[in-house]
C-alpha positions in Angstrom: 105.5 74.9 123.9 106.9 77.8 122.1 106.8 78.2 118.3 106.5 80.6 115.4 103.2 81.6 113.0 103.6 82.5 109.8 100.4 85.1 109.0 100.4 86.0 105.0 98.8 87.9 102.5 99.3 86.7 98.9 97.5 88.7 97.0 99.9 91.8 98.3 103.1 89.5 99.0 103.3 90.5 102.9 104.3 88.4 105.7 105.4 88.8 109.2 106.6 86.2 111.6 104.7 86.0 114.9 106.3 84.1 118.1 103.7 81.9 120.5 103.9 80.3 123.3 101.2 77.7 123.6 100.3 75.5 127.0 97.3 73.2 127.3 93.6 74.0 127.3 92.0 76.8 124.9 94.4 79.6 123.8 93.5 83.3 122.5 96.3 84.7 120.5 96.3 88.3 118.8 97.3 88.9 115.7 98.7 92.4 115.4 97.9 95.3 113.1 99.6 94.8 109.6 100.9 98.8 108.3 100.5 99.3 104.6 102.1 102.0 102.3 100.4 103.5 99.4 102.8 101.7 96.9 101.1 98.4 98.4 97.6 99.5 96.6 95.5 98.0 99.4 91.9 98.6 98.2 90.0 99.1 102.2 87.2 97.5 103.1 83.8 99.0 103.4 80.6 98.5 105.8 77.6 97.1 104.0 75.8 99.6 101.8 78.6 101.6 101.4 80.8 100.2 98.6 82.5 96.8 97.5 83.9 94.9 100.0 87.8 94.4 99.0 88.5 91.2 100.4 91.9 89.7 101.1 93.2 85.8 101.6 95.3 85.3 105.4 97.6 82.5 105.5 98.3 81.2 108.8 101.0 78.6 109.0 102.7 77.0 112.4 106.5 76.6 112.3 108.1 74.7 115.2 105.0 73.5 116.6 103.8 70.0 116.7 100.3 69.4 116.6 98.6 65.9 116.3 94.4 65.5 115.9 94.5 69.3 117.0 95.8 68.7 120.4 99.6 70.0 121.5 102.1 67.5 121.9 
């Protein structure tokens, strides 16, 4: 089954659309590398012990894809 995800980040109002294609059994799917711009003001994300870690909500939503009790229809 083929479908779309939906991968957001409120707090900076970016999204992009990502298509799947799904079969039975356990799936791995990448997510690829969101590129940010300075005007974004995207505070990074640092190590332990070496300053606040900036953390940052991801949406994931399924579009197209019919799931029922976690198993593909």
């Amino acid at each position: 089954m083929t479908g779309t995800l939906l991968l957001s980040l409120p707090q900076l109002s970016h999204s992009q659309k990502l298509p799947i294609k799904l079969s039975q059994g356990l799936q791995k799917v990448s997510f690829p590398v969101m590129s940010f711009t300075e005007e974004d003001c995207v505070k990074p994300w640092w190590p332990q012990g070496y300053g606040k870690p900036n953390l940052y909500t991801v949406k994931v939503i399924s579009i197209n894809i019919n799931l029922l009790n976690n198993r593909l229809l």
